[in-house]
PDB file as gemmi writes it, atoms N, CA and C in Angstrom:
CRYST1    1.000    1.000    1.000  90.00  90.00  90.00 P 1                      
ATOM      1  N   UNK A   1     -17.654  -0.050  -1.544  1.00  0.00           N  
ATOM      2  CA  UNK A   1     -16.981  -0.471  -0.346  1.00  0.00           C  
ATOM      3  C   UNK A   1     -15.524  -0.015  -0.429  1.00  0.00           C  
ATOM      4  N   UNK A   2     -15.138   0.726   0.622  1.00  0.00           N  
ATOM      5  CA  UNK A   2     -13.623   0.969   0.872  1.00  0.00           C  
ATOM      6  C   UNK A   2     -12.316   0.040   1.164  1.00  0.00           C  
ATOM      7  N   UNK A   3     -11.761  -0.067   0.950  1.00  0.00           N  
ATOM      8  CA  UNK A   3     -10.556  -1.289   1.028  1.00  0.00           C  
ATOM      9  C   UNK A   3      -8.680  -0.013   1.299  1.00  0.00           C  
ATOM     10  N   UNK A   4      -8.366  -0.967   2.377  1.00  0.00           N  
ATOM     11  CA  UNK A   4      -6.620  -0.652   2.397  1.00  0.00           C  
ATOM     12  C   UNK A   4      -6.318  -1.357   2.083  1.00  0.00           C  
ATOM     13  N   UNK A   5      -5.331  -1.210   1.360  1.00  0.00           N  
ATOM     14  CA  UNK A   5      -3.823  -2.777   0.620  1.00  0.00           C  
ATOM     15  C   UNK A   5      -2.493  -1.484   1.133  1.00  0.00           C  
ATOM     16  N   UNK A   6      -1.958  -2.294   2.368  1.00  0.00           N  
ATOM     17  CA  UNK A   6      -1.198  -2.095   2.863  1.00  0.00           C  
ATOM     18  C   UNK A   6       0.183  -2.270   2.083  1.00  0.00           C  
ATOM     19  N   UNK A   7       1.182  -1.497   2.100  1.00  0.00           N  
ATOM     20  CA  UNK A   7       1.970  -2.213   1.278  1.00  0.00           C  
ATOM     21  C   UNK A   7       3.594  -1.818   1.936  1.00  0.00           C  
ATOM     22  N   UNK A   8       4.619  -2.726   1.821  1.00  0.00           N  
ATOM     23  CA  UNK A   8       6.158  -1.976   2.264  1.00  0.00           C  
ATOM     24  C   UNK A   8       6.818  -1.890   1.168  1.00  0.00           C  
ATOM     25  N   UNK A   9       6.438  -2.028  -0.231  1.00  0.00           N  
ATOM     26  CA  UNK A   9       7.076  -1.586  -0.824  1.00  0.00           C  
ATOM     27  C   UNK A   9       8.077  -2.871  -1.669  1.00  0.00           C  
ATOM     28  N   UNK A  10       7.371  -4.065  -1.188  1.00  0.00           N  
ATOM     29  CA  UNK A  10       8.474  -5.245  -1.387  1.00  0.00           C  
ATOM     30  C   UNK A  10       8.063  -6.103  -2.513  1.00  0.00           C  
ATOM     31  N   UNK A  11       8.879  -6.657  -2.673  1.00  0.00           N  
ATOM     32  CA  UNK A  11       8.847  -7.653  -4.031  1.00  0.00           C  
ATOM     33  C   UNK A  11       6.937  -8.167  -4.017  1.00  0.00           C  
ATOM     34  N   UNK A  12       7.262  -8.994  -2.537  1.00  0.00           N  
ATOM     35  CA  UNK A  12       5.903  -9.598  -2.120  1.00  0.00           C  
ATOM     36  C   UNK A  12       4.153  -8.842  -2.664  1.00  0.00           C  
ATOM     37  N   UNK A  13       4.922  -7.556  -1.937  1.00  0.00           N  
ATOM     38  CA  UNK A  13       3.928  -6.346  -1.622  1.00  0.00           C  
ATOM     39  C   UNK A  13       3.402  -6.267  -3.444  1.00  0.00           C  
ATOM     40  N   UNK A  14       4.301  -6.095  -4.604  1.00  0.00           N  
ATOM     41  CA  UNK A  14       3.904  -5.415  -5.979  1.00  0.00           C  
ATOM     42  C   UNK A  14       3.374  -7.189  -6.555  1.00  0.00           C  
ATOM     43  N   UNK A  15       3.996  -8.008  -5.775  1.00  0.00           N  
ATOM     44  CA  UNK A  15       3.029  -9.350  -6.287  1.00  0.00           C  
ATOM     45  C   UNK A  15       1.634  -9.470  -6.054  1.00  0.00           C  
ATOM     46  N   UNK A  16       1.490  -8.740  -4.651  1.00  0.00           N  
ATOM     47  CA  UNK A  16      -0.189  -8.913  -4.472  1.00  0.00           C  
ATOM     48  C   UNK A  16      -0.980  -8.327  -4.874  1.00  0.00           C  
ATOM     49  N   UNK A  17      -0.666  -6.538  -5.343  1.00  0.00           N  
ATOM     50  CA  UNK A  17      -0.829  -5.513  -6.066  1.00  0.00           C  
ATOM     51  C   UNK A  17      -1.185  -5.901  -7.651  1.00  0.00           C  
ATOM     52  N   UNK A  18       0.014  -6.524  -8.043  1.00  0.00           N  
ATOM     53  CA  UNK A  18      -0.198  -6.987 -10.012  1.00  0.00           C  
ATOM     54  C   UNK A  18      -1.024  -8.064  -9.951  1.00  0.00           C  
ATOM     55  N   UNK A  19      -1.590  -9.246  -8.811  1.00  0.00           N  
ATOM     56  CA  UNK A  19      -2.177  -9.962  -8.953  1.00  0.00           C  
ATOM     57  C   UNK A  19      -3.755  -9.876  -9.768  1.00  0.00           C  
ATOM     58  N   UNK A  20      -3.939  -9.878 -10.997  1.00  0.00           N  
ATOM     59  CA  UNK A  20      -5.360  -9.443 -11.396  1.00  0.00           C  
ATOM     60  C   UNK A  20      -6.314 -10.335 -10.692  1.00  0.00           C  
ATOM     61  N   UNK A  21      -5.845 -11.756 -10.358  1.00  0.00           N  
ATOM     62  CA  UNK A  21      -6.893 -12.408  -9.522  1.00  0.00           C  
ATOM     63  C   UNK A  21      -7.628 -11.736  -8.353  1.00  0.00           C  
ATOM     64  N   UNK A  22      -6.266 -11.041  -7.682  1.00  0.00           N  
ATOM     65  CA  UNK A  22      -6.495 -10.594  -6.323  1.00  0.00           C  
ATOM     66  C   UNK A  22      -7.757  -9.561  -6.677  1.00  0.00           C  
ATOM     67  N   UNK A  23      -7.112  -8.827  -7.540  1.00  0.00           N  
ATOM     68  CA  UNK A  23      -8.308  -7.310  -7.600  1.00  0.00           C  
ATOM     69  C   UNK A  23      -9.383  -7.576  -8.766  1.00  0.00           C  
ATOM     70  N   UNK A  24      -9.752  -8.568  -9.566  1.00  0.00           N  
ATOM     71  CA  UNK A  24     -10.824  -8.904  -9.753  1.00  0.00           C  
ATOM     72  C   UNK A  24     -11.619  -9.411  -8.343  1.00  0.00           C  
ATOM     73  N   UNK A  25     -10.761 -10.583  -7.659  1.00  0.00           N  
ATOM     74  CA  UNK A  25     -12.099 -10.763  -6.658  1.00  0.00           C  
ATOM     75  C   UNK A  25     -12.640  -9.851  -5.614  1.00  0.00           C  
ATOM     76  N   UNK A  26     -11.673  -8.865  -5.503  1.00  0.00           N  
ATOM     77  CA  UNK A  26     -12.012  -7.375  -4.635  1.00  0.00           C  
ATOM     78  C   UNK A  26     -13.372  -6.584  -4.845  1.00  0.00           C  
ATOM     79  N   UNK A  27     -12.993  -6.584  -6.430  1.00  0.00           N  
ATOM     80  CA  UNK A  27     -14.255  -5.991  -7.239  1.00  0.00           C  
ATOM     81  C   UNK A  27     -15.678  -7.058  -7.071  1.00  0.00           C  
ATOM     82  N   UNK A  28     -15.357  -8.066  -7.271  1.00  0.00           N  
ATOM     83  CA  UNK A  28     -16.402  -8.926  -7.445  1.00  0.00           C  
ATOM     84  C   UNK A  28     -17.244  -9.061  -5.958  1.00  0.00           C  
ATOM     85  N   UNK A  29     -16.710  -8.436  -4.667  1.00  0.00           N  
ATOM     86  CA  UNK A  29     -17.275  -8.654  -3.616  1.00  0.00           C  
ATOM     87  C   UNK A  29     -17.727  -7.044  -2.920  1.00  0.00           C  
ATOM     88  N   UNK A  30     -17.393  -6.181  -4.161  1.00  0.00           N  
ATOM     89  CA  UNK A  30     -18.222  -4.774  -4.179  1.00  0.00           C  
ATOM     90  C   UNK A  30     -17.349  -4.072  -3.864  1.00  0.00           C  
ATOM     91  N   UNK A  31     -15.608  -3.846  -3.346  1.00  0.00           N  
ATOM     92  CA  UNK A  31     -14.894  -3.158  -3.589  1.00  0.00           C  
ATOM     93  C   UNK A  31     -14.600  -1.805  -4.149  1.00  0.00           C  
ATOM     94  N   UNK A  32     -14.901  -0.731  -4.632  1.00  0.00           N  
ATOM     95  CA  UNK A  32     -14.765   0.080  -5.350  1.00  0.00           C  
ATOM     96  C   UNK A  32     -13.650   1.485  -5.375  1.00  0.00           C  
ATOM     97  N   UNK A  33     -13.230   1.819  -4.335  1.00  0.00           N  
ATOM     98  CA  UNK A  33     -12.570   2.378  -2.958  1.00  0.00           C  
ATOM     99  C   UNK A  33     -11.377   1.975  -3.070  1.00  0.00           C  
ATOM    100  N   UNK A  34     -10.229   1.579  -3.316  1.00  0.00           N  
ATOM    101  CA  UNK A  34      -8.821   1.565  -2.415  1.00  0.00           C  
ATOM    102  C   UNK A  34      -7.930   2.471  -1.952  1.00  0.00           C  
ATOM    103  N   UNK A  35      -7.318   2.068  -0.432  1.00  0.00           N  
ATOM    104  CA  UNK A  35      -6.536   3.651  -0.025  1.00  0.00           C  
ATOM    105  C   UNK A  35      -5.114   2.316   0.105  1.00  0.00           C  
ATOM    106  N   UNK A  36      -4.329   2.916  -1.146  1.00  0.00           N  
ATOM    107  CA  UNK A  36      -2.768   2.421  -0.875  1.00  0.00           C  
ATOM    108  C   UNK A  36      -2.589   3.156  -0.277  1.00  0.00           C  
ATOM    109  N   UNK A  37      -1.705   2.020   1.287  1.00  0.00           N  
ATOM    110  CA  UNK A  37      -1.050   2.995   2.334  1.00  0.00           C  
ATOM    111  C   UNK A  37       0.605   2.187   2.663  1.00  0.00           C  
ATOM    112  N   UNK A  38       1.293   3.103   2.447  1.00  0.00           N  
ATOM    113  CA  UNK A  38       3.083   2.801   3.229  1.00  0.00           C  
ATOM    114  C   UNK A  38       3.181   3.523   4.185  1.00  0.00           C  
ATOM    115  N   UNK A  39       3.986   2.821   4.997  1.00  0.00           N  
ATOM    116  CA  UNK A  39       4.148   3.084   6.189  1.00  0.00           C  
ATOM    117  C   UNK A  39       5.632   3.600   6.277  1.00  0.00           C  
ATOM    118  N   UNK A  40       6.353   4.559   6.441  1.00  0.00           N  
ATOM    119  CA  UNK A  40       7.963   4.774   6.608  1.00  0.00           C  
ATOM    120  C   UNK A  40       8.056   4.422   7.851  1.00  0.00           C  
ATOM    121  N   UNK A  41       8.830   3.467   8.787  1.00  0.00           N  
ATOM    122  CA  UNK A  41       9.121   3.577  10.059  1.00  0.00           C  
ATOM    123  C   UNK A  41       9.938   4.963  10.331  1.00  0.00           C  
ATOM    124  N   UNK A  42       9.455   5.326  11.715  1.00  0.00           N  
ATOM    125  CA  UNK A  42      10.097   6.179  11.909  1.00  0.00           C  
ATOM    126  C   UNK A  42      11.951   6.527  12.146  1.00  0.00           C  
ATOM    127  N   UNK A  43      12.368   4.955  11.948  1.00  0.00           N  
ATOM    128  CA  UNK A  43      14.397   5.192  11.889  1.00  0.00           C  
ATOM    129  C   UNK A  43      14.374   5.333  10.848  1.00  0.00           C  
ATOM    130  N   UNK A  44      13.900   5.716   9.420  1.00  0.00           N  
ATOM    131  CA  UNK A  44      14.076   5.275   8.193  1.00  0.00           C  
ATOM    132  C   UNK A  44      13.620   7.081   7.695  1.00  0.00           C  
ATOM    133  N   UNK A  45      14.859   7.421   7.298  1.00  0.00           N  
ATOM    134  CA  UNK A  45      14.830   8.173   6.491  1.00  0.00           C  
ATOM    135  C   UNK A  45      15.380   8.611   5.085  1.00  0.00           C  
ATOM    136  N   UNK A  46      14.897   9.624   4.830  1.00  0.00           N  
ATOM    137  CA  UNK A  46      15.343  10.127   3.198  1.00  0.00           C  
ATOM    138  C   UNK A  46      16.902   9.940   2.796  1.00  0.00           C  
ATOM    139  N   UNK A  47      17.770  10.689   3.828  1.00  0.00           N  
ATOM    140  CA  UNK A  47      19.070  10.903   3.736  1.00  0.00           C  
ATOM    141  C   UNK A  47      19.743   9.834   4.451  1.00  0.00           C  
ATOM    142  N   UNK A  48      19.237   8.121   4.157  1.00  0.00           N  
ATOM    143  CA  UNK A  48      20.276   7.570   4.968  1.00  0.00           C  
ATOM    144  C   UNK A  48      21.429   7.748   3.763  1.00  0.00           C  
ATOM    145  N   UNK A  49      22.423   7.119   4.068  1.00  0.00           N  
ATOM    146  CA  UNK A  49      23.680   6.555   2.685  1.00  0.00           C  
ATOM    147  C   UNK A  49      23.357   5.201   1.957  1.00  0.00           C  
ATOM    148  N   UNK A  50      23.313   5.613   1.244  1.00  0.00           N  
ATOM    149  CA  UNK A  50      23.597   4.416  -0.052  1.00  0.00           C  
ATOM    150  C   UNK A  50      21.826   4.187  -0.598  1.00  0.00           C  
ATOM    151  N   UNK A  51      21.285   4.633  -0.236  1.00  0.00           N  
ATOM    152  CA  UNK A  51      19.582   4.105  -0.796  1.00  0.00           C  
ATOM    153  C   UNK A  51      18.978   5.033  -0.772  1.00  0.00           C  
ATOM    154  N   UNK A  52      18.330   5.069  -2.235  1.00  0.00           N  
ATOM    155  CA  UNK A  52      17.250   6.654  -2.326  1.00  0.00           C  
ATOM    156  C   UNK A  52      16.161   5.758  -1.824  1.00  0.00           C  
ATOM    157  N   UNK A  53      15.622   6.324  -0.709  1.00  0.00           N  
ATOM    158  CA  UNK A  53      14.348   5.519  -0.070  1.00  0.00           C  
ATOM    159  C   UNK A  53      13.366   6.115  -0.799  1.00  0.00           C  
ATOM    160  N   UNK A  54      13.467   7.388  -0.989  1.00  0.00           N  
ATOM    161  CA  UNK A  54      12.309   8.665  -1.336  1.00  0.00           C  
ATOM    162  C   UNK A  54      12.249   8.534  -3.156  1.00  0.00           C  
ATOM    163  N   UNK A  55      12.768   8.119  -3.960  1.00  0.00           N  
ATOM    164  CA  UNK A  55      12.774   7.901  -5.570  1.00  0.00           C  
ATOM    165  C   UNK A  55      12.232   6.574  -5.415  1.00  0.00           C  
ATOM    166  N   UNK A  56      12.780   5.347  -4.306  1.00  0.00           N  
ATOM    167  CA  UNK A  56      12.131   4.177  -4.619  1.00  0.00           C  
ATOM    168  C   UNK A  56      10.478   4.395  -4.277  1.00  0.00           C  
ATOM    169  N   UNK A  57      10.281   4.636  -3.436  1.00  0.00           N  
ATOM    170  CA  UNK A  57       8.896   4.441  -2.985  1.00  0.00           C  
ATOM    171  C   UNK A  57       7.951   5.652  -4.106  1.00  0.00           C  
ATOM    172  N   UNK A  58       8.511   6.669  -4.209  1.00  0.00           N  
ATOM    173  CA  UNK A  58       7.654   7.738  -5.456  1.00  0.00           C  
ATOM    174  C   UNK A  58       7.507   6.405  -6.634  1.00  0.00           C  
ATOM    175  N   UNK A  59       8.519   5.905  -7.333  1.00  0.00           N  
ATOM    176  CA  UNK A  59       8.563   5.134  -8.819  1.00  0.00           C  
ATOM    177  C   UNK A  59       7.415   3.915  -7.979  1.00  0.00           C  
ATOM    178  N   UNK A  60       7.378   2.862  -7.068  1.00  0.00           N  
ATOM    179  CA  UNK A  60       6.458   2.184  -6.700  1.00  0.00           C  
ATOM    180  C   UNK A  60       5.046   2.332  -6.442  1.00  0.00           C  
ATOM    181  N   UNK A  61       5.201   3.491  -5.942  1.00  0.00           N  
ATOM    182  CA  UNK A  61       3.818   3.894  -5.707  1.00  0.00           C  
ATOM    183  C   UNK A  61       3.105   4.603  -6.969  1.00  0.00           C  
ATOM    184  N   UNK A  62       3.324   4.965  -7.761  1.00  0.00           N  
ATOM    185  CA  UNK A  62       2.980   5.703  -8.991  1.00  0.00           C  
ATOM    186  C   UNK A  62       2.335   3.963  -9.900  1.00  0.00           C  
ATOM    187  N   UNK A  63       3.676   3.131  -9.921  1.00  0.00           N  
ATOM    188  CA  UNK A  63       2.908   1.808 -10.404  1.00  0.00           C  
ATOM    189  C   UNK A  63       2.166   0.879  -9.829  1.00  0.00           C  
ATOM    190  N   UNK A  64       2.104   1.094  -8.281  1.00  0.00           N  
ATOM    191  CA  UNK A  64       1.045   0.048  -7.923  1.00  0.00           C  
ATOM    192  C   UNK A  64      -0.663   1.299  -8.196  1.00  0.00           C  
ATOM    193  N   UNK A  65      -0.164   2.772  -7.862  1.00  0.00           N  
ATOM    194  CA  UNK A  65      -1.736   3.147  -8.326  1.00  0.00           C  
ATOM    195  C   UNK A  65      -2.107   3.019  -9.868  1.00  0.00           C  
ATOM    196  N   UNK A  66      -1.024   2.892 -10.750  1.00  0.00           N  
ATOM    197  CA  UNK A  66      -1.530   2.710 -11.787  1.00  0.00           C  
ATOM    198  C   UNK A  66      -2.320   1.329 -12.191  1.00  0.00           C  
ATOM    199  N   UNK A  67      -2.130   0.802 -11.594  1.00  0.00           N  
ATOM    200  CA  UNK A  67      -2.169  -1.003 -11.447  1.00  0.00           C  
ATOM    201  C   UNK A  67      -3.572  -1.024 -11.245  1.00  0.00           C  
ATOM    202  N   UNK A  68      -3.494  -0.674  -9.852  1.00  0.00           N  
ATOM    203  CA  UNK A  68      -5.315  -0.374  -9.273  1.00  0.00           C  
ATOM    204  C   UNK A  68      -5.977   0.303  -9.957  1.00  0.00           C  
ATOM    205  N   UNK A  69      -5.697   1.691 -10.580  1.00  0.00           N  
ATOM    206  CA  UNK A  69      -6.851   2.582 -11.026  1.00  0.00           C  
ATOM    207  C   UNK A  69      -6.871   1.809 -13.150  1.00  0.00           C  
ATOM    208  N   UNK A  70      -6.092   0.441 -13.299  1.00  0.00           N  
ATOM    209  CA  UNK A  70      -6.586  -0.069 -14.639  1.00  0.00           C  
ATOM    210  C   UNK A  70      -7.492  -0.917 -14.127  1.00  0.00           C  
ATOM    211  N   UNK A  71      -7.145  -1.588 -12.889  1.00  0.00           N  
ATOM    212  CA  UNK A  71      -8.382  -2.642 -12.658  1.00  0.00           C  
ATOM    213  C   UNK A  71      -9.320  -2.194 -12.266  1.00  0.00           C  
ATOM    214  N   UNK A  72      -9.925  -0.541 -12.704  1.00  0.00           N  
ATOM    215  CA  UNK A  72     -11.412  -0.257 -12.125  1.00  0.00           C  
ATOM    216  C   UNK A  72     -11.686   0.233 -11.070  1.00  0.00           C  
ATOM    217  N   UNK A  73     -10.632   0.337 -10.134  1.00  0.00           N  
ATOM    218  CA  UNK A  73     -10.453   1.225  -8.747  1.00  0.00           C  
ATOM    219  C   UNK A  73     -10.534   2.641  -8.944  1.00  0.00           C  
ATOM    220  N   UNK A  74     -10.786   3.580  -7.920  1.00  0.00           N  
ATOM    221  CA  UNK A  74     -10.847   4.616  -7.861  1.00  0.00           C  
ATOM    222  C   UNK A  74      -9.846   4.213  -6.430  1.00  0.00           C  
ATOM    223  N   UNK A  75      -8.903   5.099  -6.295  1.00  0.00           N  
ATOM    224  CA  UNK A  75      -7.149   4.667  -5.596  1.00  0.00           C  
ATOM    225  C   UNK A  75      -6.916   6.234  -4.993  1.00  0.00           C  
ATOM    226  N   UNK A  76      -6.575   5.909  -3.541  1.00  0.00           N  
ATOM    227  CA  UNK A  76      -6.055   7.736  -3.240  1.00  0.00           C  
ATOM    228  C   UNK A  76      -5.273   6.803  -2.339  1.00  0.00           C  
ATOM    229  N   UNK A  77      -3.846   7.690  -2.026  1.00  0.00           N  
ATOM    230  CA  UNK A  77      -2.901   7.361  -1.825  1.00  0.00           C  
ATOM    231  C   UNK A  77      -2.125   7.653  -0.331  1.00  0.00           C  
ATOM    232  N   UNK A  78      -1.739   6.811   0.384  1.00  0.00           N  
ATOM    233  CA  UNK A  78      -1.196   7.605   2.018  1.00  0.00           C  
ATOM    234  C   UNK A  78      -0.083   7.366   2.270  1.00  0.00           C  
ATOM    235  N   UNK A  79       0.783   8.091   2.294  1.00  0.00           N  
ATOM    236  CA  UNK A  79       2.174   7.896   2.767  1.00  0.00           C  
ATOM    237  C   UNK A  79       2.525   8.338   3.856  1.00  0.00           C  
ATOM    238  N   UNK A  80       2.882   7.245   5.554  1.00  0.00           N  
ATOM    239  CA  UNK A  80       2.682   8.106   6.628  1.00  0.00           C  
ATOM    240  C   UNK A  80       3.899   7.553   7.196  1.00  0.00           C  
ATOM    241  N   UNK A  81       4.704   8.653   8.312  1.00  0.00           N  
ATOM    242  CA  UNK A  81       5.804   8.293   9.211  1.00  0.00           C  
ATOM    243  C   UNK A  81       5.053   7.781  10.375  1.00  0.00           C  
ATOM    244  N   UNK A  82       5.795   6.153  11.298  1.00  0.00           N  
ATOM    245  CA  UNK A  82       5.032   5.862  12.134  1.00  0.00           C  
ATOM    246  C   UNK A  82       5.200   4.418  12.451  1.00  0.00           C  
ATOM    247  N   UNK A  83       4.363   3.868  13.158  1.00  0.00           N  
ATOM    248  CA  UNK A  83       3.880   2.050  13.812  1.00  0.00           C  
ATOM    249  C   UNK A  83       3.311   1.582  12.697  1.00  0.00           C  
ATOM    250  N   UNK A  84       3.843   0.711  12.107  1.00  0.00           N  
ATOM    251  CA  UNK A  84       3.276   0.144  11.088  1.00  0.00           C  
ATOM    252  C   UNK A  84       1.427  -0.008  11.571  1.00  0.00           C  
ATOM    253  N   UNK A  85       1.587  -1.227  11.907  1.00  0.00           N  
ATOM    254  CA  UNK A  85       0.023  -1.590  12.425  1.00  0.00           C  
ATOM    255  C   UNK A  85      -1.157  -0.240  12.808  1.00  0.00           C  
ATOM    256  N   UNK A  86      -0.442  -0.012  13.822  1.00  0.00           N  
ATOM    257  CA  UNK A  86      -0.854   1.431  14.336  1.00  0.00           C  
ATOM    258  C   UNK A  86      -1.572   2.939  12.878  1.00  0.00           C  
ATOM    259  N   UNK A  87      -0.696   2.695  12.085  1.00  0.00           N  
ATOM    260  CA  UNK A  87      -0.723   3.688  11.372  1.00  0.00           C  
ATOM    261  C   UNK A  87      -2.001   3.268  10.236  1.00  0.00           C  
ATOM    262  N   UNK A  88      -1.661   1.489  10.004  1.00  0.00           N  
ATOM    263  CA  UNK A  88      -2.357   0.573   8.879  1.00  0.00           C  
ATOM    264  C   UNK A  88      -4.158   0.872   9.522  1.00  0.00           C  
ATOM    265  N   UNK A  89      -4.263   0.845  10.915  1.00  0.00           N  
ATOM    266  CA  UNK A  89      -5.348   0.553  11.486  1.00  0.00           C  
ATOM    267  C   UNK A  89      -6.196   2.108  11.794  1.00  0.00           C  
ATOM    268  N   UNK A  90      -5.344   3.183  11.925  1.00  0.00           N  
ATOM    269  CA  UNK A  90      -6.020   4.284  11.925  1.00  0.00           C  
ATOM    270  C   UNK A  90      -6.560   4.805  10.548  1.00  0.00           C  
ATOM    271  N   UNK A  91      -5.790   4.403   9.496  1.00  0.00           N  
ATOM    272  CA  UNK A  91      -6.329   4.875   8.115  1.00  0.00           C  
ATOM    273  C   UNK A  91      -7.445   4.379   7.801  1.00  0.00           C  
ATOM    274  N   UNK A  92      -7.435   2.975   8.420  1.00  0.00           N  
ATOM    275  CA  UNK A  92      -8.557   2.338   7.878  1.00  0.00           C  
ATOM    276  C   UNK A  92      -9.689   2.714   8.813  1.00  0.00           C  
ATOM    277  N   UNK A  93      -9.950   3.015   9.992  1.00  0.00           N  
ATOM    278  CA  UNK A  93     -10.964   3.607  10.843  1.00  0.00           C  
ATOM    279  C   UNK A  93     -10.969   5.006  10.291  1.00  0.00           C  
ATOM    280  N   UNK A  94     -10.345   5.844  10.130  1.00  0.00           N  
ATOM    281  CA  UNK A  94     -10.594   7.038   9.888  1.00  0.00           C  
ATOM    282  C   UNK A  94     -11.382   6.878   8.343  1.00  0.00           C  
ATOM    283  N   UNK A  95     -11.602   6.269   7.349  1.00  0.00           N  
ATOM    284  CA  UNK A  95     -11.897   6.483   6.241  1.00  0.00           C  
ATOM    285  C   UNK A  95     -12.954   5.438   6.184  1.00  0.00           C  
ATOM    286  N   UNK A  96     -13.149   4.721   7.116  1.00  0.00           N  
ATOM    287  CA  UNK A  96     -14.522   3.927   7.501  1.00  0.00           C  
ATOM    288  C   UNK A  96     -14.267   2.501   6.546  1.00  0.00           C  
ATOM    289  N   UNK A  97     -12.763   2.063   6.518  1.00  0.00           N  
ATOM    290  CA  UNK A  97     -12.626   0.622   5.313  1.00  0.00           C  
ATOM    291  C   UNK A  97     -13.338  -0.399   6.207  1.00  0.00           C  
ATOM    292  N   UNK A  98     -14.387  -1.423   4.753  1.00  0.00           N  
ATOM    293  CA  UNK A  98     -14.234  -2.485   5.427  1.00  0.00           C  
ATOM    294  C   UNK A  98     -13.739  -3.818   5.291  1.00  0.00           C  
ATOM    295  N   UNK A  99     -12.600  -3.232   4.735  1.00  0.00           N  
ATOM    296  CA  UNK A  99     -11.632  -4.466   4.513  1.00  0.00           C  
ATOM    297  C   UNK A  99     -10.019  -3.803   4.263  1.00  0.00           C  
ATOM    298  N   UNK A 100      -9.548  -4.896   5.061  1.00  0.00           N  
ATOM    299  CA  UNK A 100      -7.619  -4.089   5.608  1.00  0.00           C  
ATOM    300  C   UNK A 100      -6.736  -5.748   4.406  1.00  0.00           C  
ATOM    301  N   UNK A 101      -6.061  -4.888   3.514  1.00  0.00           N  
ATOM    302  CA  UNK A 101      -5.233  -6.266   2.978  1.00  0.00           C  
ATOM    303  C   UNK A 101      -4.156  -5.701   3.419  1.00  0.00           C  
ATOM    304  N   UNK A 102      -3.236  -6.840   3.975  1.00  0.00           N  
ATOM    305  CA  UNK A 102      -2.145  -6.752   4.277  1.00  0.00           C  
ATOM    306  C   UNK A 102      -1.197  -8.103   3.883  1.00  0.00           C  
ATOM    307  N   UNK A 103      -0.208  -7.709   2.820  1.00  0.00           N  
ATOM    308  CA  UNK A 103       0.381  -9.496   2.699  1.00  0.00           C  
ATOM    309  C   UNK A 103       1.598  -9.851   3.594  1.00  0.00           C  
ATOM    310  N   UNK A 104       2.359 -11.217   3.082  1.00  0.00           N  
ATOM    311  CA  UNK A 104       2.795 -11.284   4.371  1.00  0.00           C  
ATOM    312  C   UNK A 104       4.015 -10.874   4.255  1.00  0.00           C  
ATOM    313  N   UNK A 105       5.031 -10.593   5.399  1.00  0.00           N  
ATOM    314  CA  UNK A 105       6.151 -10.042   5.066  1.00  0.00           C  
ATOM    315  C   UNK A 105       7.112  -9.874   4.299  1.00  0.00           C  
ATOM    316  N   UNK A 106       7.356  -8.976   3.489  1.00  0.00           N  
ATOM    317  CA  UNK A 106       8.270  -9.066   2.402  1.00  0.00           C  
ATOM    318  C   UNK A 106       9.638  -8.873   2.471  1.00  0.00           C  
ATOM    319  N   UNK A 107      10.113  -8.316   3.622  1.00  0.00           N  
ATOM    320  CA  UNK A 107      11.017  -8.016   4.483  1.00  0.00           C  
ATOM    321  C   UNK A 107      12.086  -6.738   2.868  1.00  0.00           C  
ATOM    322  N   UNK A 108      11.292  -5.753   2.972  1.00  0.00           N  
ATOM    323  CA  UNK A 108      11.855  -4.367   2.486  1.00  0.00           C  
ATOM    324  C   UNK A 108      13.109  -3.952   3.150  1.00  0.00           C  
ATOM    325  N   UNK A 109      13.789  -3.474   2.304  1.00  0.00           N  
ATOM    326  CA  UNK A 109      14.647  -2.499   3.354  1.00  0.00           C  
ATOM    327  C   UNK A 109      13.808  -1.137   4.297  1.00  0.00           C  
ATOM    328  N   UNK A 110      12.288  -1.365   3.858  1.00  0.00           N  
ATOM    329  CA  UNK A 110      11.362  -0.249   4.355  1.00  0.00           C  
ATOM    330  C   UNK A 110      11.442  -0.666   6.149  1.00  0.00           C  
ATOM    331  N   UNK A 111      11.565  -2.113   6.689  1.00  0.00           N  
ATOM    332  CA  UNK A 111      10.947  -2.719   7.298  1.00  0.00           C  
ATOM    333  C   UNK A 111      11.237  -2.386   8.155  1.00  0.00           C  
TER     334      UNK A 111                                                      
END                                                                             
């Protein structure tokens, strides 16, 4: 079974990610599949001042797939400019998930 774990990148977001509870019971309900997906809004870019957006999210995303692919996942990865929701909901139709995690706001500077 395919699964999205939506993520912005936030404190919240790598809590639900490291949770082994969370992704044991994923597995335990036939899980096998995850597509980590971030969303960049589209005002949010590489070259604002003062914040490497593009080093934070590479170093995060490298450890939340490492995270997933120890707990037994097989993990492919989407990084898209766009509508959050919008973007969360086409990945998951296009790749046929049947299950969307999304936690609750972590309020990123991604956001």
């Amino acid at each position: 079974m395919k699964a999205v774990l939506a993520t912005d990148l936030s404190a919240a977001s790598e809590a639900t990610i490291e949770n082994e509870t969370c992704l044991e019971c994923l597995g335990r309900i036939g899980v096998d599949e995850m597509h980590l997906v971030t969303v960049i809004p589209s005002n949010v870019h590489a070259g604002m001042p003062g914040i490497d957006f593009e080093n934070r999210r590479r170093k995060a995303i490298a450890n939340y797939e490492r995270v997933i692919e120890r707990a037994g996942f097989d993990v492919d990865v989407h990084v898209v400019r766009g509508t959050p929701h919008r973007r969360i909901r086409g990945i998951a139709e296009t790749i046929g998930a049947s299950l969307t995690i999304v936690g609750s706001r972590g309020k990123s500077p991604l956001e």
